[in-house]
KOLPA-977968 format. One record per residue: residue number from 0; residue in one letter; x, y, z of N, C-alpha, C, O in turn. Coordinates in steps of 0.2 Angstrom, whole numbers, plus 5000, padded with zeros to 4 digits. Each point is the difference from the previous one (the first is absolute). Last residue first. Layout:
 num residu  nxx  nyy  nzz caxx cayy cazz  cxx  cyy  czz  oxx  oyy  ozz
 NUM      A    X    Y    Z    X    Y    Z    X    Y    Z    X    Y    Z
...
This chain:
 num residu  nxx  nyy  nzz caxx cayy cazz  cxx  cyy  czz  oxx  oyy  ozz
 295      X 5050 5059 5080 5007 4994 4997 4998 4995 4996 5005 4996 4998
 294      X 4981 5020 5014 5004 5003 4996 5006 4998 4995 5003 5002 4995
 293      X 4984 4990 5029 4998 5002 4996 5005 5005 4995 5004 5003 5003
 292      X 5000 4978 5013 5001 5001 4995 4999 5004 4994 5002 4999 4994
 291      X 4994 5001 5031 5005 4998 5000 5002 5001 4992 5005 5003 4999
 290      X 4972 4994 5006 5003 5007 4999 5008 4999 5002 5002 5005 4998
 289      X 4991 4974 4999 4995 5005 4995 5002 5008 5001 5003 5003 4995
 288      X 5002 4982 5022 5003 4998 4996 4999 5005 4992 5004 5005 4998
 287      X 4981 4994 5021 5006 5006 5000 5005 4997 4998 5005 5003 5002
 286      X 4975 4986 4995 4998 5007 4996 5007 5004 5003 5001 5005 4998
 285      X 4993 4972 5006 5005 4999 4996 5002 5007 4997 5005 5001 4996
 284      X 4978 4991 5021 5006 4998 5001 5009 5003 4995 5006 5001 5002
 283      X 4970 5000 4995 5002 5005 5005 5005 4996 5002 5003 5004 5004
 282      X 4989 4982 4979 4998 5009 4999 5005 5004 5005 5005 5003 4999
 281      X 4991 4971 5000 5007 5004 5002 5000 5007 4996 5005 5003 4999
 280      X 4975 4982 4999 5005 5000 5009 5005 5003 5000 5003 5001 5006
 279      X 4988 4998 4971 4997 5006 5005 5001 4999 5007 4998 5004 5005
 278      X 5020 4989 4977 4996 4999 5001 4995 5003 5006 5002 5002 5005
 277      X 5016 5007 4976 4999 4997 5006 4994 4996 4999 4996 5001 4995
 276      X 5021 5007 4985 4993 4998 5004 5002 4997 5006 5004 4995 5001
 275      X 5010 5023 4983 5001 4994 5003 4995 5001 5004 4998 5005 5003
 274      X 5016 5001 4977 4995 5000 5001 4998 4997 5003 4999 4995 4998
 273      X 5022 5006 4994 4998 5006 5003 4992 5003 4999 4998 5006 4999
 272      X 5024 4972 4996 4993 5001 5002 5000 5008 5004 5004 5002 5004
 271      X 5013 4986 4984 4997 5006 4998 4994 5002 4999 4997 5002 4996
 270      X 5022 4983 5014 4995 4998 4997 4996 5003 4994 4998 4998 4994
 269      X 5023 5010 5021 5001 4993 4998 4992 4996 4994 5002 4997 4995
 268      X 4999 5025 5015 5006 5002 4996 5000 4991 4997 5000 4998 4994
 267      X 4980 5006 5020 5000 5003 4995 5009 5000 4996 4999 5001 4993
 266      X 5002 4991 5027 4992 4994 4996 5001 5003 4994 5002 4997 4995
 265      X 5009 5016 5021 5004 4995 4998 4996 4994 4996 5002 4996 4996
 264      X 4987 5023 5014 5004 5001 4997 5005 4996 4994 5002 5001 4994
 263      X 4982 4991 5024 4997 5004 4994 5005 5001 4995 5000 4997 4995
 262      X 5009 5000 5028 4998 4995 4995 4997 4999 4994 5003 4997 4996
 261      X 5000 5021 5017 5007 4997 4996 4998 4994 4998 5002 4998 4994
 260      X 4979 5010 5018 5001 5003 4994 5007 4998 4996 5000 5000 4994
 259      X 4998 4991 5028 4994 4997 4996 5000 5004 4990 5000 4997 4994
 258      X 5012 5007 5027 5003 4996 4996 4996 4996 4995 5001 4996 4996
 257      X 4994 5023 5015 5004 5002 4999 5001 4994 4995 5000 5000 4994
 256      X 4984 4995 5024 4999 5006 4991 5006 5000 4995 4999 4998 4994
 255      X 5003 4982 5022 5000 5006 5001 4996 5003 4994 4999 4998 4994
 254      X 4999 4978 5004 5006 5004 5000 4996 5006 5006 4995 4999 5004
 253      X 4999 4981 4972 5002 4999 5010 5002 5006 5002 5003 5002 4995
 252      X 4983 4990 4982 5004 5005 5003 5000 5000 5007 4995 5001 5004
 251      X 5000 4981 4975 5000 5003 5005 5004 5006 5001 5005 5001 4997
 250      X 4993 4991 4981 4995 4997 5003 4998 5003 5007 4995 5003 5001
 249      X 5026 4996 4987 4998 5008 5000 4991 5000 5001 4997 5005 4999
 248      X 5026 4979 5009 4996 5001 4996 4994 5006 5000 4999 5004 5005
 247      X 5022 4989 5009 5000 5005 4996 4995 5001 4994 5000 5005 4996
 246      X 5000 4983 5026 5000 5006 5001 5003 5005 4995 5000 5007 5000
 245      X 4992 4968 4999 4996 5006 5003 5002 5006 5000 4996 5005 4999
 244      X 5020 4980 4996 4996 5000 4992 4994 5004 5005 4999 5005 4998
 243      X 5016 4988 5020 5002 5006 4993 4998 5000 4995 5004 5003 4996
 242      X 4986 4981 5017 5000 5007 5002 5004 5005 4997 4997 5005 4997
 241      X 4991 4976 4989 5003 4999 5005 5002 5007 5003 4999 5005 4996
 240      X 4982 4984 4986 5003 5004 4999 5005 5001 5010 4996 5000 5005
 239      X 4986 4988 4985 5003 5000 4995 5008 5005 5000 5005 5002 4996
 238      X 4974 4993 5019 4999 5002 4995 5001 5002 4993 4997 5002 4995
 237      X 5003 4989 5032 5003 4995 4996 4997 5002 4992 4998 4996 4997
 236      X 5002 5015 5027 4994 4997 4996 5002 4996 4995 4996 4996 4999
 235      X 5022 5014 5012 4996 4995 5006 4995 4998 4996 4999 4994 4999
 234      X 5012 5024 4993 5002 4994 4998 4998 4995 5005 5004 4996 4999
 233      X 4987 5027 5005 4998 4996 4993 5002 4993 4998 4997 4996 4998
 232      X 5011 5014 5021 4992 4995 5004 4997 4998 4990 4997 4995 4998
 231      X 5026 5016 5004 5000 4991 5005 4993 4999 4998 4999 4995 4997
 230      X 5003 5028 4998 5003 4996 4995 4999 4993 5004 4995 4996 4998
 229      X 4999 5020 5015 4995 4997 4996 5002 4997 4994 4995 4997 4997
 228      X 5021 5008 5019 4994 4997 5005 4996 4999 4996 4997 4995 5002
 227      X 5022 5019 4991 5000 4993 4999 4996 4996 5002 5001 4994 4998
 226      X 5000 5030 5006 4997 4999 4993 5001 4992 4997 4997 4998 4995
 225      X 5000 5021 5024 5005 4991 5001 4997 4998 4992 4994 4999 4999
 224      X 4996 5021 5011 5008 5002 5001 5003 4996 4999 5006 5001 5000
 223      X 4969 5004 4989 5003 4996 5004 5009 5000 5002 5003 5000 4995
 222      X 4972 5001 4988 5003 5005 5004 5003 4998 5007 4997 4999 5005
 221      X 4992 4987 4971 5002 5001 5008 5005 5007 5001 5006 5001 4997
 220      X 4979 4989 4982 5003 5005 5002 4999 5000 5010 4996 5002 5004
 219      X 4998 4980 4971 5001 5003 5007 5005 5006 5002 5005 5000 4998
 218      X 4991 4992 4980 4992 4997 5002 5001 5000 5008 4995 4998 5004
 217      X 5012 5016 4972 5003 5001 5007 4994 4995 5004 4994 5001 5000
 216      X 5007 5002 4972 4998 4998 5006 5002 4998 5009 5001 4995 5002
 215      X 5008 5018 4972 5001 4996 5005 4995 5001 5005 4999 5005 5003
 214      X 5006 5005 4971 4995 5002 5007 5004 4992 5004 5003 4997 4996
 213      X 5006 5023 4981 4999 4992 5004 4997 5002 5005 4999 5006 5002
 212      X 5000 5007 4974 5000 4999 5007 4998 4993 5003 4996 4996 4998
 211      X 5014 5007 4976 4996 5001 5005 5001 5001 5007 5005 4997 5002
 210      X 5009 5013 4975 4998 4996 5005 4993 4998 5006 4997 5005 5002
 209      X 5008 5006 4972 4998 5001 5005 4999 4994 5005 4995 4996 5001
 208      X 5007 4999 4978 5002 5007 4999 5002 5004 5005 5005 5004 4999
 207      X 4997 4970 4998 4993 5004 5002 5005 5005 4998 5006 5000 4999
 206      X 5006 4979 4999 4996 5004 4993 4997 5006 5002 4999 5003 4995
 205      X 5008 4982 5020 5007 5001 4998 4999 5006 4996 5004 5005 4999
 204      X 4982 4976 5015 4998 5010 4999 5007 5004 4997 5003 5004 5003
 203      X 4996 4972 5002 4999 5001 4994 4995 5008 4999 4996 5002 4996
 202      X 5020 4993 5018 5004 4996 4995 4993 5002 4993 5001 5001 4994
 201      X 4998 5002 5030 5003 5005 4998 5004 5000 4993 5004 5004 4998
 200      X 4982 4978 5015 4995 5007 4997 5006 5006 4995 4999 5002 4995
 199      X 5011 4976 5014 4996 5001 4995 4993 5005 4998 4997 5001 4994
 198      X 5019 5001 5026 5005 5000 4992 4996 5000 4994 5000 5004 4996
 197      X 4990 4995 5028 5002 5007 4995 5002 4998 4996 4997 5003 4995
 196      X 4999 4979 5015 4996 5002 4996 5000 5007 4997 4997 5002 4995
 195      X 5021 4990 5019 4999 4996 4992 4994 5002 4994 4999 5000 4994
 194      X 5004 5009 5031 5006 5003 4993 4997 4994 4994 4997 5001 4995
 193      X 4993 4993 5024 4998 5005 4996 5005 5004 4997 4999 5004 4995
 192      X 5010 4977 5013 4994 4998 4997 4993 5006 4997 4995 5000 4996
 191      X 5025 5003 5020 5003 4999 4994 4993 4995 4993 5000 5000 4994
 190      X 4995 5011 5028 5002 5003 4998 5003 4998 4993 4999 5004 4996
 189      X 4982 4981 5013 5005 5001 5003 5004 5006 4996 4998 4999 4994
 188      X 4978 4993 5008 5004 5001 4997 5007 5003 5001 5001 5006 4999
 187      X 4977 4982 5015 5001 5006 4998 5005 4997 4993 5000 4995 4998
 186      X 4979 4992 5005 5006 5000 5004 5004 5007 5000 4995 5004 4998
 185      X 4974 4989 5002 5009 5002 4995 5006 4997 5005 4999 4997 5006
 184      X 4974 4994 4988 5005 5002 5006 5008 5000 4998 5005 4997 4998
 183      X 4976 4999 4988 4997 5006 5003 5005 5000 5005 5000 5006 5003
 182      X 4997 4969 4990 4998 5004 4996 4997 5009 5003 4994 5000 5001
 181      X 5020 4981 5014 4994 5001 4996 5001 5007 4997 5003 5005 5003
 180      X 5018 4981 5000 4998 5003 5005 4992 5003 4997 5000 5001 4994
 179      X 5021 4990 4995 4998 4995 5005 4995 5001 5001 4996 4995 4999
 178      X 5017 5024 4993 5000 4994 4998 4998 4994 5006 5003 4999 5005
 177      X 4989 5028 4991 5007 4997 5006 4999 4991 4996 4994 4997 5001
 176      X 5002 5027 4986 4995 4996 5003 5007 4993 5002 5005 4998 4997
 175      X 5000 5029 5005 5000 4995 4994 4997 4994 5003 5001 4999 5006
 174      X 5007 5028 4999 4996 4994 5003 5001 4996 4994 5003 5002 4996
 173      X 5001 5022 5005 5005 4996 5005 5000 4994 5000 5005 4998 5002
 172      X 4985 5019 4982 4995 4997 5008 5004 4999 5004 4999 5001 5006
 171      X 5001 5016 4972 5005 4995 5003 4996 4997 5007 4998 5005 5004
 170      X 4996 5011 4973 4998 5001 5008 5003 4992 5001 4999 4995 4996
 169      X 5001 5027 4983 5001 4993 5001 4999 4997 5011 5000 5004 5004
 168      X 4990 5018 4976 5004 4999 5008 4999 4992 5001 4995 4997 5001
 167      X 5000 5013 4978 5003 5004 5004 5004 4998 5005 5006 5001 5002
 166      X 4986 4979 4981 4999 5005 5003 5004 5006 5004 5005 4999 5002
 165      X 4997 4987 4978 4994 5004 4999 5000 5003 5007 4998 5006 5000
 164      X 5020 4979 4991 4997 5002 4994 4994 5004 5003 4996 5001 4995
 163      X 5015 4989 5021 5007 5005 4998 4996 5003 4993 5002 5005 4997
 162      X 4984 4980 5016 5001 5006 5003 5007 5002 4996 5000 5006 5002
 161      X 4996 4974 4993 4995 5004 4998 5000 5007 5003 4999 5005 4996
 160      X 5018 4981 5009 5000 5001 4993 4993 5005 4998 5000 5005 4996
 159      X 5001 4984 5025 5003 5006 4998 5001 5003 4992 4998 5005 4998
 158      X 4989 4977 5007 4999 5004 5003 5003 5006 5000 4998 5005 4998
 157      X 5010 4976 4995 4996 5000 4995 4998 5007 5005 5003 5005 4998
 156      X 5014 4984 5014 5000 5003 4994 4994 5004 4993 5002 5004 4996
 155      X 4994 4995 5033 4999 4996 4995 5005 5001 4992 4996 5003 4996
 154      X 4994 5011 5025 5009 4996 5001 5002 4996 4995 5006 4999 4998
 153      X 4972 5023 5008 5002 4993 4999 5007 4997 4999 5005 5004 5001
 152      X 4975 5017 4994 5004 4996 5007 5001 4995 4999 4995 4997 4999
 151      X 4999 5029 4986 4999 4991 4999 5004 4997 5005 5006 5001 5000
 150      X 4982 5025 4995 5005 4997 5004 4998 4991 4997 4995 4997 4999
 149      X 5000 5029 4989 4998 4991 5002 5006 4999 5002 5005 5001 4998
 148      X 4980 5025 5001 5007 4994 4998 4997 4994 5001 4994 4999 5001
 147      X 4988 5012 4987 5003 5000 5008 5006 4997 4998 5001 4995 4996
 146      X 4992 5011 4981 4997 4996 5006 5003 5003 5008 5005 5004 5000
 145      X 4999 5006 4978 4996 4997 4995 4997 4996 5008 4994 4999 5001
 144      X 5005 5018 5007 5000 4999 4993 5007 4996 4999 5004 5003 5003
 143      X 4977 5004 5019 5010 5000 4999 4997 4995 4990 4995 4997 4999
 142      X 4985 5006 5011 5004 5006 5003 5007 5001 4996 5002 5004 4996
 141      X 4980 4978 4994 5007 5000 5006 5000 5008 5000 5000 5003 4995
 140      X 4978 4988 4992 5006 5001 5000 5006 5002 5006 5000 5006 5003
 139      X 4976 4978 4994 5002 5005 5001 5009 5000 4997 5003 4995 4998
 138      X 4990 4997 4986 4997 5004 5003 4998 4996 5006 4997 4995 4999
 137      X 5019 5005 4975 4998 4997 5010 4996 5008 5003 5002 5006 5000
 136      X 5010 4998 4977 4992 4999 5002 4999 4997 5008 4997 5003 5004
 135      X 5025 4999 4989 4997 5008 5001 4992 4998 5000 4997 5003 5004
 134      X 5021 4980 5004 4995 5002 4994 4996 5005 5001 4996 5000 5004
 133      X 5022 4990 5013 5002 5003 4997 4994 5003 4990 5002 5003 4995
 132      X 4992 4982 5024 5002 5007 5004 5002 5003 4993 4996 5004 4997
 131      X 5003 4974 4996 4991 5006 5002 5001 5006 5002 4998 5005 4997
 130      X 5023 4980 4999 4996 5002 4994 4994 5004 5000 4999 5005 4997
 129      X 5015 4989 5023 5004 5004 4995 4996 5001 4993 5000 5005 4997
 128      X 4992 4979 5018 4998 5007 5004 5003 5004 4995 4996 5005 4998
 127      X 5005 4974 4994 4995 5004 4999 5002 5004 5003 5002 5004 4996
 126      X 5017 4986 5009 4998 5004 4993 4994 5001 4998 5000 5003 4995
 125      X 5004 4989 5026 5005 5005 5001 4998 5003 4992 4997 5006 4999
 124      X 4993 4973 5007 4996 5007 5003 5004 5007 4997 4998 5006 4997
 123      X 5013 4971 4996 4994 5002 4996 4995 5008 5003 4997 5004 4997
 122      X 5023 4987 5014 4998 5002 4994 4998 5003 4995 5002 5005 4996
 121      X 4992 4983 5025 5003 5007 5002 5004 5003 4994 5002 5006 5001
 120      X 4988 4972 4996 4995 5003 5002 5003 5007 5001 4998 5004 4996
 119      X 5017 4980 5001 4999 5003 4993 4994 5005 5003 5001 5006 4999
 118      X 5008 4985 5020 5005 5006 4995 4996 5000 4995 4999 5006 4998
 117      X 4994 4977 5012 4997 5007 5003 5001 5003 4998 4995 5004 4998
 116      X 5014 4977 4992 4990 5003 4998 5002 5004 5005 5003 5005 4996
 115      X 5015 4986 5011 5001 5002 4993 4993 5003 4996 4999 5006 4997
 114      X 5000 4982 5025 5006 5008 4999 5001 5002 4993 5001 5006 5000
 113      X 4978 4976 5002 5006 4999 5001 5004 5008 5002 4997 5005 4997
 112      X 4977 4993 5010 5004 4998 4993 5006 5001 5001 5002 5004 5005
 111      X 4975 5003 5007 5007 5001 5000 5005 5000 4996 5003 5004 4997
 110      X 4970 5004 5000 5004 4993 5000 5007 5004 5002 5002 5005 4998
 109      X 4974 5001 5013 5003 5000 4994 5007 4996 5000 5003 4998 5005
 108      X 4979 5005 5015 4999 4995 4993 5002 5003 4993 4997 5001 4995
 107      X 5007 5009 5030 4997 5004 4992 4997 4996 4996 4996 5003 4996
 106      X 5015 4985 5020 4996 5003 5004 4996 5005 4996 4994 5000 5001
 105      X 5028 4990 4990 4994 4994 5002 4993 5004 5005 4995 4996 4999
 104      X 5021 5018 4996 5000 4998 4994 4996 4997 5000 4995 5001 4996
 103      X 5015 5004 5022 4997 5002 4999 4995 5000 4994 4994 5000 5001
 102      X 5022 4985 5007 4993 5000 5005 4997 5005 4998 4994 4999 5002
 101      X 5028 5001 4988 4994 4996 4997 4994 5000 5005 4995 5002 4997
 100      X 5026 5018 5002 4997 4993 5002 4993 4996 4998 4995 5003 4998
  99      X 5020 5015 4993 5003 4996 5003 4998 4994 5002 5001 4994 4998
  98      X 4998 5028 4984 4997 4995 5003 5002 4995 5002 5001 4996 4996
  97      X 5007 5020 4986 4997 4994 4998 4994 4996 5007 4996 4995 4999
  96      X 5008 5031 4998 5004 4996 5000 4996 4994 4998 4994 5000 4999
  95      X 5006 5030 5002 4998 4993 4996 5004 4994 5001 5006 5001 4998
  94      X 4986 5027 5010 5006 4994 4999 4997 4994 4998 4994 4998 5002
  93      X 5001 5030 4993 4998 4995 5001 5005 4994 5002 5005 5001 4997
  92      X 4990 5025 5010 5004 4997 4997 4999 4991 5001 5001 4997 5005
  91      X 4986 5031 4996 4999 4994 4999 5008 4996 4998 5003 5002 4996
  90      X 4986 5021 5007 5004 4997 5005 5003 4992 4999 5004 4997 5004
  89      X 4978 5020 4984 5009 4997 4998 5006 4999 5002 5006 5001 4997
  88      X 4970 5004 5013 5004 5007 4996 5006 4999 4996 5004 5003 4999
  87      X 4979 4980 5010 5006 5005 5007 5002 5003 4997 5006 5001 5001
  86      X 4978 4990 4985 4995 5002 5008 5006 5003 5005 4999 5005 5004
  85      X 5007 4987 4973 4996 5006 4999 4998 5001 5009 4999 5005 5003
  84      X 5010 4976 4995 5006 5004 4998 4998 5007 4999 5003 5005 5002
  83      X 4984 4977 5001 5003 5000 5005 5005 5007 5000 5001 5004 5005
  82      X 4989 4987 4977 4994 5003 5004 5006 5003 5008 5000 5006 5003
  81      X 5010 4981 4982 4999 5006 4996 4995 5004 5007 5001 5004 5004
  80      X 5004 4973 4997 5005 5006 5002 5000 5007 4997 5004 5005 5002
  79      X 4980 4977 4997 5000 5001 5005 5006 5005 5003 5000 5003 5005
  78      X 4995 4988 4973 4994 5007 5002 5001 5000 5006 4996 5005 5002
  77      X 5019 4980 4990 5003 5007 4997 4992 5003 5002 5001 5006 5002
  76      X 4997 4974 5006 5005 5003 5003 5004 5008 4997 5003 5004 5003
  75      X 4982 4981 4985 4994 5002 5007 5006 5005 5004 4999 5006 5002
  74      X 5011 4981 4980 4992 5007 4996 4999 5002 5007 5001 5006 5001
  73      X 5014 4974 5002 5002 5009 4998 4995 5006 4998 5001 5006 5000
  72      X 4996 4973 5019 4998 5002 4994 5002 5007 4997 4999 5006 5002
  71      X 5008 4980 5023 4998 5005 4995 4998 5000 4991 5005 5000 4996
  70      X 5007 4987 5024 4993 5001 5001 4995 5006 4997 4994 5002 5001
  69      X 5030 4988 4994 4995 4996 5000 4992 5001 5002 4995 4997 4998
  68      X 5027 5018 5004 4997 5000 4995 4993 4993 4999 4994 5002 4999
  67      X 5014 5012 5023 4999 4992 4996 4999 5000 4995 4994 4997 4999
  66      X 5014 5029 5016 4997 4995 4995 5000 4992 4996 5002 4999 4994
  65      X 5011 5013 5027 4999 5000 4992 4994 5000 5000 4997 4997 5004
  64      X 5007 5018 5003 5006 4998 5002 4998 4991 5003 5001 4999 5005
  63      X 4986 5027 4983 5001 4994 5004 5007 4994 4998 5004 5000 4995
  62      X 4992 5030 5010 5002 4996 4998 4996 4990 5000 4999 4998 5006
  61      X 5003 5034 4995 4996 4995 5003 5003 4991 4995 4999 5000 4994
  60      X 5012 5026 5017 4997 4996 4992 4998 4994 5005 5001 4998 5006
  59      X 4999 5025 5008 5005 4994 4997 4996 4998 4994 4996 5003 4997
  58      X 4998 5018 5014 5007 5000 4995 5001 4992 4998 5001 4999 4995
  57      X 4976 5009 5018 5003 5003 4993 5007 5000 4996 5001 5001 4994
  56      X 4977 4985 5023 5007 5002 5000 5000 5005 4993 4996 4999 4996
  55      X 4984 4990 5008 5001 5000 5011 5008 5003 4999 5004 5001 5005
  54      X 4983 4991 4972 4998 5004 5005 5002 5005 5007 4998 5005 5003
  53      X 5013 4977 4987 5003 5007 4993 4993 5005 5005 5001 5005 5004
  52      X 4997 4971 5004 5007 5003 5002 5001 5006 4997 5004 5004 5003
  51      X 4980 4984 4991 4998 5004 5006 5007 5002 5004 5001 5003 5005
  50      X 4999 4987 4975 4996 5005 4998 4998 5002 5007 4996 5005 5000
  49      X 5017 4976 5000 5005 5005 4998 4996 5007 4997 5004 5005 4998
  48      X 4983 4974 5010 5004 5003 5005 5003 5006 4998 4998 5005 5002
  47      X 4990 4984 4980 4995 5005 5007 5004 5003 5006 4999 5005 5002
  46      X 5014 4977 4982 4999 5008 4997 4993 5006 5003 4999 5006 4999
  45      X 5012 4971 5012 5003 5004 4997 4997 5007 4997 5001 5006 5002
  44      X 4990 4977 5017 4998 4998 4994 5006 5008 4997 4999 5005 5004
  43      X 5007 4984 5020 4997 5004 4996 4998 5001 4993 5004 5004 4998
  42      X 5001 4971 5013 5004 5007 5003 4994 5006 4995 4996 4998 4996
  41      X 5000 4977 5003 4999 5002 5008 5004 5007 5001 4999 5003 5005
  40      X 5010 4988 4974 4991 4998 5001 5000 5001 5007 5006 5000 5003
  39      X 5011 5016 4983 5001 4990 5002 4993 5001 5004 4998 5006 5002
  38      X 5018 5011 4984 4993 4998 4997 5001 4993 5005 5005 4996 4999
  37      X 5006 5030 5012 5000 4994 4994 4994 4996 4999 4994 5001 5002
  36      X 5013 5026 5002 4997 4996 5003 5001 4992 4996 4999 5000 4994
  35      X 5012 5026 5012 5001 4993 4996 4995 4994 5001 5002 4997 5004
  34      X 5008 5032 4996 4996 4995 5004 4997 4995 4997 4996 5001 4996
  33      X 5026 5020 5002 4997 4994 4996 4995 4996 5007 5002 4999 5006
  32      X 5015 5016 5001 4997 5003 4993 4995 4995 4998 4996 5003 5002
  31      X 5009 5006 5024 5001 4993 4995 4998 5002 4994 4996 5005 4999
  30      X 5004 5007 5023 5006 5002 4993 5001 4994 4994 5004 4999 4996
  29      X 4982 5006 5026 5006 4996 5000 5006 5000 4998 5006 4999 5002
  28      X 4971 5008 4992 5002 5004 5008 5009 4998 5001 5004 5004 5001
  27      X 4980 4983 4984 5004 5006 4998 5004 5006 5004 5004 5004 4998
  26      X 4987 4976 5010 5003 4999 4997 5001 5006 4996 5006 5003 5001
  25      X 4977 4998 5012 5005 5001 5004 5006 4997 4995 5006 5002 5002
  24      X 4973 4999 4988 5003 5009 5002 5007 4996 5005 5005 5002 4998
  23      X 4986 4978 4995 5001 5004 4994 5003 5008 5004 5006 5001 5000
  22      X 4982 4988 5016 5007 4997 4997 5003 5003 4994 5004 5005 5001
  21      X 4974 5003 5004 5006 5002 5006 5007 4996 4999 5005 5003 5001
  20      X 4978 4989 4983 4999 5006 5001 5005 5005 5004 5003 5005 4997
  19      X 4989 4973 5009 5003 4998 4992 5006 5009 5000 5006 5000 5001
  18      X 4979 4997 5016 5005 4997 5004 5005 5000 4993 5006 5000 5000
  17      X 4971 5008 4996 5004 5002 5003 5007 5000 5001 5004 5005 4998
  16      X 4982 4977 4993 5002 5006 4997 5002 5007 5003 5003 5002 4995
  15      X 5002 4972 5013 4993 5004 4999 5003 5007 4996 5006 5003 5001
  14      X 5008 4978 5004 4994 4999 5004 4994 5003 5001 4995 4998 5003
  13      X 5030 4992 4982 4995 5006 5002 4995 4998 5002 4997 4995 4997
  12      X 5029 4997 4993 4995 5000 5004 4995 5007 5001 5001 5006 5001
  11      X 5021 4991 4988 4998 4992 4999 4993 4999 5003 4998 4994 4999
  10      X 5019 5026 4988 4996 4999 5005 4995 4994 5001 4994 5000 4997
   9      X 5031 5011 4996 4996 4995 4997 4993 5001 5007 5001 5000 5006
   8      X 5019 5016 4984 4993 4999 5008 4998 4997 4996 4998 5002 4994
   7      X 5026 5010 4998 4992 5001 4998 5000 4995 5007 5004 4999 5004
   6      X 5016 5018 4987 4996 4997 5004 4994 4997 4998 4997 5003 4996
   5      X 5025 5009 4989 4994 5000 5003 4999 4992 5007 5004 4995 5001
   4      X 5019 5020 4989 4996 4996 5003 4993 5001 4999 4998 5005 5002
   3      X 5020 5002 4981 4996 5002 5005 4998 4992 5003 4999 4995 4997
   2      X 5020 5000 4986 4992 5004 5001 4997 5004 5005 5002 4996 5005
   1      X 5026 5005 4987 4995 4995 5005 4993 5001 4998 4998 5006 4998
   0      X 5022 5004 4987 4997 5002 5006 4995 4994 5002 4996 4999 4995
């Protein structure tokens, strides 16, 4: 049998606590399971937001999407996820990546370094956090035992690979750093190009006991009767990808409702994505998709 669908809400933006607050309720108003916030400089500081998010809601889990391993220290980050974890009742679900763009990095004054040091740095976090969270002495201690799930995000062989040895929820971007092109500015990945990196997750999650859940980043959701109109205007950007690699990548959703969830559908049988992040401009947009699929 298929997994369930879940939903989640990456949430990129806020303007005051209030406005934080009401978003969160109208998101679960929605039917979103998961509320997401990610780690980038000028956006939401992560683990304050998603504590005010467990205040202002009751059913979703609370997630970040990602986390820069680079900007973090593991001691400091295992007491920030514990803590966190105890404040939303063990709502908490942690995500962990290596980090895209350097202007951040340069802006933090910590170091970027080759693709290969990042990964070792997202490594090295993935297995403290596994050693502290997981030591009956650590103090604070997590809500959820031995830790909060851990989601890990990324396309990278070495990445995946780490994700097929420790995390619950593996997380696929669509993207990949666009060659030529500055440092932080992706391309998409063409379906047969994300097959490829399934193959090597799925190759070396061969051993898990227990499959994990897949997550896919939806990075646009148009609602629309001509579903070819926004495929052209993607392939008009020059992102790697042409109109029929637009309209069946699982990055976008063009469509009807209707055609929007069979797409889901078909994403989920061919990929076995069935964890799937919007982003918070296409919250309401995307929520009668959402009950269209509730139960499937």
């Amino acid at each position: 049998m298929p997994r369930p669908f879940r939903f989640g809400v990456n949430m990129i933006t806020i303007e005051s606590g209030p406005a934080w607050r009401q978003k969160c309720r109208r998101a679960e108003d929605l039917g979103y399971d998961v509320l997401l916030v990610p780690d980038h400089l000028g956006w939401p500081a992560p683990f304050p937001a998603l504590v005010a998010a467990a205040e202002a809601t009751e059913r979703p889990r609370l997630g970040t999407f990602v986390l820069n391993a680079g900007f973090w220290n593991p001691a400091l980050l295992a007491r920030e996820v514990a803590t966190t974890d105890l404040l939303t009742d063990g709502r908490l679900e942690l995500g962990l990546g290596t980090g895209y763009v350097r202007a951040e990095h340069d802006r933090a004054g910590l170091p970027w370094g080759t693709p290969g040091e990042r990964v070792d740095r997202l490594v090295r976090t993935v297995e403290e956090l596994e050693r502290l969270l997981g030591d009956p002495e650590h103090a604070p201690k997590a809500a959820q035992q031995p830790r909060p799930p851990l989601l890990i995000g990324g396309n990278g062989p070495r990445v995946l690979r780490l994700a097929a040895r420790h995390a619950d929820i593996t997380a696929f971007t669509g993207g990949r750093a666009a060659p030529g092109k500055p440092e932080g500015t992706l391309a998409l990945l063409t379906p047969d190009e994300l097959d490829a990196a399934l193959t090597v997750y799925h190759q070396a999650a061969a051993d898990r006991p227990a499959p994990a859940e897949l997550n896919i980043l939806v990075q646009r959701v148009t609602v629309t009767g001509d579903r070819r109109a926004p495929a052209r205007e993607i392939a008009a950007h020059g992102l790697g990808v042409d109109e029929e690699q637009a309209l069946r990548i699982p990055t976008f959703l063009f469509g009807t409702v209707a055609q929007m969830a069979e797409q889901l559908r078909e994403h989920r049988e061919r990929y076995g994505f069935s964890y799937i992040t919007v982003l918070d401009p296409s919250m309401e947009a995307f929520a009668p998709v959402i009950e269209e699929l509730k139960g499937s």
